[in-house]
C-alpha positions as CSV (number, residue, x, y, z in Angstrom):
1,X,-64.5,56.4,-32.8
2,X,-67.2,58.3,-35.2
3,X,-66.1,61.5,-37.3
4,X,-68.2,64.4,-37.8
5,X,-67.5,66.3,-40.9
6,X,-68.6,69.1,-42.6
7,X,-67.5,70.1,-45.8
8,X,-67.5,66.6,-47.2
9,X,-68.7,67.1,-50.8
10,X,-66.1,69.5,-51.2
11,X,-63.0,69.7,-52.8
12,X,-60.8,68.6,-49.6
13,X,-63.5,66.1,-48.4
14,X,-63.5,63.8,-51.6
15,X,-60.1,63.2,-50.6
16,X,-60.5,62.9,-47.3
17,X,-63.5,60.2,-47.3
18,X,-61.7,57.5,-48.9
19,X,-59.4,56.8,-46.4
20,X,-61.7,57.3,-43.4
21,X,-64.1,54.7,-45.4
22,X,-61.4,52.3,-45.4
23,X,-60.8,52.2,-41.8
24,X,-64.3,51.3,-41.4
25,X,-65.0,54.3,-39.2
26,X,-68.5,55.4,-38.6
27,X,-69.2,59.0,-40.5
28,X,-71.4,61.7,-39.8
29,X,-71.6,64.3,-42.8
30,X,-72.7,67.9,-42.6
31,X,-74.2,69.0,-45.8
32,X,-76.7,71.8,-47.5
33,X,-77.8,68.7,-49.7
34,X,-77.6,65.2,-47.5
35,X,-78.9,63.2,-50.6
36,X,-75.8,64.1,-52.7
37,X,-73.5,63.4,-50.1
38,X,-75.4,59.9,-49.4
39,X,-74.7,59.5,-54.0
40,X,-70.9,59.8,-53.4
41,X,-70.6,57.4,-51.1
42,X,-70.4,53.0,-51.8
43,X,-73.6,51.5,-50.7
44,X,-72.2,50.0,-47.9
45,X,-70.4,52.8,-46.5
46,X,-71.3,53.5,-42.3
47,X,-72.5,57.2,-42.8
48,X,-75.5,59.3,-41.9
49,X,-75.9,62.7,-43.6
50,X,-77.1,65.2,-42.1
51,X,-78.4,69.1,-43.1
52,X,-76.5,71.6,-42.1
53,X,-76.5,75.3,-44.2
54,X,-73.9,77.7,-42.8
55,X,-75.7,80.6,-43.4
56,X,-78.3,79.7,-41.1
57,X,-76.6,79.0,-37.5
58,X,-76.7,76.2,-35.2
59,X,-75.5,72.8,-36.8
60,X,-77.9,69.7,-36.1
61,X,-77.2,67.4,-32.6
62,X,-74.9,64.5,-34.0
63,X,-71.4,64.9,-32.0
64,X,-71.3,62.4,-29.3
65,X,-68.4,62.0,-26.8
66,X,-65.6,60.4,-28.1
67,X,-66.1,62.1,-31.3
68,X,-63.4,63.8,-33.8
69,X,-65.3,66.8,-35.7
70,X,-63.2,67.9,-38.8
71,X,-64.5,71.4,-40.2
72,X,-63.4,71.3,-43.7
73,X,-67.0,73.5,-44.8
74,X,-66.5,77.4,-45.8
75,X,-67.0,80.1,-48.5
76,X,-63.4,80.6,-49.8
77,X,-61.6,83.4,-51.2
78,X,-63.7,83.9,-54.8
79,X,-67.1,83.8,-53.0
80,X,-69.0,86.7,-54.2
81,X,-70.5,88.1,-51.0
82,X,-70.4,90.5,-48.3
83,X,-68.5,91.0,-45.0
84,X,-71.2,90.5,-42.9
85,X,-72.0,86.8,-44.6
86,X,-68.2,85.3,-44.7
87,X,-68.2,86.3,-40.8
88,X,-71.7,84.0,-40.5
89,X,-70.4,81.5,-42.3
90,X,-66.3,81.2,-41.4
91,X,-66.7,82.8,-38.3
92,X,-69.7,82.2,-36.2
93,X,-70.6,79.1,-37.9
94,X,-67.4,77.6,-36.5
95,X,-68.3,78.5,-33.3
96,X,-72.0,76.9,-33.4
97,X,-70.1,73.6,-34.3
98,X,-67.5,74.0,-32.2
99,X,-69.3,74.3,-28.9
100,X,-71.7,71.6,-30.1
101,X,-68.4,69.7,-30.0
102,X,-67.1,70.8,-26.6
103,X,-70.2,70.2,-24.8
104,X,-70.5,66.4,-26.4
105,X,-67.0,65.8,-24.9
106,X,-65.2,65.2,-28.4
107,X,-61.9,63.8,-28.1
108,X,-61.1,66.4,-31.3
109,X,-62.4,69.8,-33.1
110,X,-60.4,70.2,-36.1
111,X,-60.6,73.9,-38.3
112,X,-59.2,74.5,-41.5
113,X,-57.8,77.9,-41.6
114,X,-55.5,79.3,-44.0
115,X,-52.5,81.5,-44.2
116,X,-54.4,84.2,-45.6
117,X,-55.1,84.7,-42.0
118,X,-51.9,86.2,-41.2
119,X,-51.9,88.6,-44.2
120,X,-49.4,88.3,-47.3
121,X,-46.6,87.8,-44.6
122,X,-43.3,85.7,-45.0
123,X,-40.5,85.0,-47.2
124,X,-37.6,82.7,-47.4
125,X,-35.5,85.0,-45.6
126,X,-38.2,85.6,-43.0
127,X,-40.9,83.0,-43.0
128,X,-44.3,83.3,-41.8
129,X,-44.4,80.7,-38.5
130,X,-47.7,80.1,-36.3
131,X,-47.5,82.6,-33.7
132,X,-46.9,85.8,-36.2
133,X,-50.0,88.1,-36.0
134,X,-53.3,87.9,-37.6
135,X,-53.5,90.6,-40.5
136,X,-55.4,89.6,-43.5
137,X,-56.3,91.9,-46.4
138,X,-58.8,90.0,-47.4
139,X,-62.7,89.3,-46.5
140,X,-62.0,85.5,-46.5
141,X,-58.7,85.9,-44.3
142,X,-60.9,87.8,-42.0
143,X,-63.2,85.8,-41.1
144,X,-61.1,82.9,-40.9
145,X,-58.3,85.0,-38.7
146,X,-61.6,85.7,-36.6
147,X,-62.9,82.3,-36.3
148,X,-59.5,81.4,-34.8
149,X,-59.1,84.2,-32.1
150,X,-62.3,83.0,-31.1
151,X,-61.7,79.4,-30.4
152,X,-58.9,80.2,-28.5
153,X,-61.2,82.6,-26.2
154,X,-63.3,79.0,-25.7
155,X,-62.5,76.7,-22.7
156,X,-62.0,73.6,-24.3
157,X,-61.9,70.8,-21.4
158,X,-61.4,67.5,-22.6
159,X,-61.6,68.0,-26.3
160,X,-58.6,69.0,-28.2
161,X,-58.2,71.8,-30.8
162,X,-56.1,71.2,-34.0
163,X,-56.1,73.5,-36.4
164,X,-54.2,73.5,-40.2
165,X,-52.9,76.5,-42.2
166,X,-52.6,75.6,-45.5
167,X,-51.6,77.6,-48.8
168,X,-53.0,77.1,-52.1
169,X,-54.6,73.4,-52.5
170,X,-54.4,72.0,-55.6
171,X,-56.0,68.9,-57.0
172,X,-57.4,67.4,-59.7
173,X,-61.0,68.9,-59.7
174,X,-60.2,71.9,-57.9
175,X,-63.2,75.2,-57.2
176,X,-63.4,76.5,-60.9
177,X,-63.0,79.8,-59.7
178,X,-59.6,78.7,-57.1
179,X,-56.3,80.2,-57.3
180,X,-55.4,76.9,-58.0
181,X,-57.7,76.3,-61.2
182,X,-57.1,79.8,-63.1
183,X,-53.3,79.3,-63.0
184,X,-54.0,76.0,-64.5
185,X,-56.2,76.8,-67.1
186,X,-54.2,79.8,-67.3
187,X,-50.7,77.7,-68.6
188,X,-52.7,75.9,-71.0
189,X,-53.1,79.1,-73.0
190,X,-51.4,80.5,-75.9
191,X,-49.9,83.1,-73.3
192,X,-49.7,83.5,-70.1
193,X,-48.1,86.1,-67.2
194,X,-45.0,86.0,-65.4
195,X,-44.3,89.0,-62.8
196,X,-41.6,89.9,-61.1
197,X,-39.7,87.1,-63.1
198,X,-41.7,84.6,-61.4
199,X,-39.1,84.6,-58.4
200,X,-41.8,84.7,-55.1
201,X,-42.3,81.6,-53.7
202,X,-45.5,79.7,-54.1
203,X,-47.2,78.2,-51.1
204,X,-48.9,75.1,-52.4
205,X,-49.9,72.0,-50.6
206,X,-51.6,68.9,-53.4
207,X,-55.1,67.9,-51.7
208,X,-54.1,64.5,-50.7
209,X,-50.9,65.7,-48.9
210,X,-53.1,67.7,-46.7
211,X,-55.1,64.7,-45.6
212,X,-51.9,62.8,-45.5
213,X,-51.1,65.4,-43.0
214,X,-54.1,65.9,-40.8
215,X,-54.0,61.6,-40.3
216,X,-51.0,61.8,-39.6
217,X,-51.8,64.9,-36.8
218,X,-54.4,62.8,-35.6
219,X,-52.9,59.6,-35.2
220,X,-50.0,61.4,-33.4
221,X,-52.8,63.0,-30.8
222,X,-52.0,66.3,-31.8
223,X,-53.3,69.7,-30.7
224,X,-54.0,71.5,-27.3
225,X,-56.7,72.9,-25.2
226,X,-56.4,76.2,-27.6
227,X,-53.6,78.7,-27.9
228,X,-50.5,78.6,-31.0
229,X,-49.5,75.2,-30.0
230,X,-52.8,73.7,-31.6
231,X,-51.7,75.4,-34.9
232,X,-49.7,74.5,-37.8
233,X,-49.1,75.6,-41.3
234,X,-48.7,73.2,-43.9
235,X,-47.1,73.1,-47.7
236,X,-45.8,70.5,-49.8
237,X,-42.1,70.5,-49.6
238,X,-39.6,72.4,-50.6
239,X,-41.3,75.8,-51.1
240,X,-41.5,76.7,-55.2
241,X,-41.2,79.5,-57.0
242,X,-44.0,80.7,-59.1
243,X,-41.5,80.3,-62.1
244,X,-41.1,76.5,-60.9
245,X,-44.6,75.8,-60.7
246,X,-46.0,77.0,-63.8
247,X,-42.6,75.7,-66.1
248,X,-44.3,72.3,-64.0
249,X,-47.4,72.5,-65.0
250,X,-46.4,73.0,-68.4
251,X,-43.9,70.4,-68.7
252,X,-47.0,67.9,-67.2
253,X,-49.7,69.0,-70.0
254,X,-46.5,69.1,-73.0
255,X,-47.5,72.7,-74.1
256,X,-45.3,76.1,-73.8
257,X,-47.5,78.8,-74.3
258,X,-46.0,82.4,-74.9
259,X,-44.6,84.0,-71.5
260,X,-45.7,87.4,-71.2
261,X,-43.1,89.7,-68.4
262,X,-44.9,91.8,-66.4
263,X,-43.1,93.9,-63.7
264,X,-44.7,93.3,-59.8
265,X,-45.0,97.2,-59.8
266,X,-48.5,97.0,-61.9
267,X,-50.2,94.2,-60.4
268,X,-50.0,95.3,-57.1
269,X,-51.7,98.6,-58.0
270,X,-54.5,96.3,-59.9
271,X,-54.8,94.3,-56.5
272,X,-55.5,97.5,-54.5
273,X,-57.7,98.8,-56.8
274,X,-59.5,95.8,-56.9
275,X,-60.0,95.4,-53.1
276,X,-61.7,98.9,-53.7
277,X,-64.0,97.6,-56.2
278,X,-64.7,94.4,-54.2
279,X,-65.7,96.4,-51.5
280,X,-68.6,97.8,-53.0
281,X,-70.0,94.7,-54.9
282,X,-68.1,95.3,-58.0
283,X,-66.8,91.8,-59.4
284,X,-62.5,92.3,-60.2
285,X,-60.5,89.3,-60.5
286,X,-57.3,90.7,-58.7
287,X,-56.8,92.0,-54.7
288,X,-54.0,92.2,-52.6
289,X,-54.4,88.8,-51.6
290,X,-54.3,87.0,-55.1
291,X,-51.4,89.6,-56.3
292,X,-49.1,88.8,-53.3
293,X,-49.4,85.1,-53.8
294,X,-48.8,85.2,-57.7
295,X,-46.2,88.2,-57.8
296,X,-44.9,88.4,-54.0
297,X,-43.1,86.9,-51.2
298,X,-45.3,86.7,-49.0
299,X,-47.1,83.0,-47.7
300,X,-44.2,81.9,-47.5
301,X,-44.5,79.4,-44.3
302,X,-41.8,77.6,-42.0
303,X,-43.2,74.5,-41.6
304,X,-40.6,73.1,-39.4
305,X,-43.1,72.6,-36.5
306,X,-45.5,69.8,-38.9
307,X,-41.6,68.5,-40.0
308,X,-40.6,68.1,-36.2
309,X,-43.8,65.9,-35.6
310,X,-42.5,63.1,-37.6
311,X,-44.4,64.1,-40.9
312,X,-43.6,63.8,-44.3
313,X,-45.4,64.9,-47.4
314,X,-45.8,61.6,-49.6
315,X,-44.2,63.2,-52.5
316,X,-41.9,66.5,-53.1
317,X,-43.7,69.6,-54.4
318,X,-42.2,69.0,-58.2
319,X,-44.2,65.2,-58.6
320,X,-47.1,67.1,-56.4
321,X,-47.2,69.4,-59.2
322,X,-46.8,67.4,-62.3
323,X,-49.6,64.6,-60.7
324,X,-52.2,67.5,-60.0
325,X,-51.6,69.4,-63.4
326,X,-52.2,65.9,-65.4
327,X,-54.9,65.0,-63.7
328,X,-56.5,68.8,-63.8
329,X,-56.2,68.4,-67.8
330,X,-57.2,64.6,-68.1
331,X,-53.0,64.1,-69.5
């Protein structure tokens, strides 16, 4: 079997190309820039890299029948652009690929979503599970809620559809501008924020948990022929606080900068103004989106479904924590 990935320069795909190499399985890699692709990879690795830039449509002719097609590829939440281009890029880009992939007769088409999809939805008392509705506040939520209503629309035949909802990766060389890589750089400051007493839960998943995760899918054959029961959201296990996760971080890096209370009340106006200011090109670090995850309860998923499979993250979300935060500061 051959994969076909796209994405696989980026943050989730060096972690996902080790293993695959491994296994000796033939790799086809979707990239703006095929020659630094082809530098990550050993010499003898069994890839071809191809050109592919989302923002220009149809991806090249390399899925073949038999085929597993990971989309891993898309602008995330920070990206500084308009509606219109995160719709070309997580939406209709996802569907150039993913007929390209139905019409080969691939065995799989897997898409990375996220739970921003659904909208800041969930807590522990009523957690977000895969068949709530789609209602995103953000751009990047958008287009990815409308990249899965389409696939579902498609008539998939033979080829399955898997698709993962994860939370906030983390990692050790994270997007500089990630959720993930202000709140570490963040607790290595001489202060730092707490809202709301730091009580909301924190959807995290570490990077190579997720891949740990999609194998495992894989192996097990799982997915459908579209609908909810191709879908499944994914965290590192058990659920954190914010509170935990940044006492964590600090505890991995041996410094305890100056916690600074903030009531929840505050930020959430700062989040709605800035999704005003975003709206008309105006640069604002804070939205509904990022304010919900650091000060709210919403994210938090039911993951029950991925735990009935069989799966298991390799470690629990405290050692997840502690391994990514060392490695983020070079401890």
């Amino acid at each position: 079997m051959a994969f076909v990935l796209s994405g696989a320069g980026g943050f989730l795909g060096r972690a996902l190309l080790p293993p695959l190499l491994e296994r000796g399985e033939e790799l086809f890699l979707l990239g703006r820039d095929p020659a630094r692709l082809g530098r990550q990879l050993p010499e003898a690795a069994s890839c071809r890299c191809e050109t592919w830039d989302m923002r220009q449509g149809e991806a090249p002719a390399v899925v073949s029948a038999g085929d597993t097609v990971i989309h891993m590829a898309a602008l995330l939440g920070n990206a500084r652009v308009d509606r219109r281009t995160y719709l070309r890029v997580n939406t209709e880009a996802v569907m150039h690929l993913a007929r390209q992939a139905i019409g080969a007769g691939a065995e799989c088409f897997v898409f990375f979503s996220t739970v921003s999809a659904h909208g800041p939805i969930g807590s522990e008392e009523a957690p977000l599970r895969e068949d709530f509705p789609f209602r995103p506040v953000s751009l990047y939520g958008e287009s990815k809620a409308r990249a899965e209503e389409e696939l579902a629309r498609l008539d998939w035949g033979r080829t399955r559809l898997l698709t993962l909802r994860p939370g906030v990766i983390h990692g050790a060389d994270p997007n500089a501008h990630s959720s993930a890589a202000r709140l570490m750089r963040m607790m290595a400051a001489p202060s730092y924020l707490r809202a709301g007493g730091g009580r909301s839960c924190f959807n995290v998943i570490r990077r190579e948990h997720l891949v740990h995760a999609l194998l495992y899918l894989l192996e097990q054959k799982a997915g459908a022929a579209g609908g909810t029961e191709a879908a499944f959201l994914v965290r590192d296990d058990p659920c954190p606080s914010m509170a935990q996760v940044q006492d964590w971080i600090q505890q991995a890096i041996g410094h305890q900068g100056r916690r600074i209370a903030l009531p929840a009340f505050p930020l959430k106006v700062l989040g709605q103004l800035g999704d005003v200011l975003r709206a008309r090109g105006i640069p604002f670090p804070l939205s509904r989106e990022t304010v919900a995850g650091f000060s709210g309860s919403g994210y938090y998923s039911d993951i029950s479904k991925l735990l009935a499979s069989g799966w298991r993250p390799p470690a629990d979300a405290r050692k997840a924590v502690l391994a990514s935060a060392r490695e983020f500061h070079g401890q």
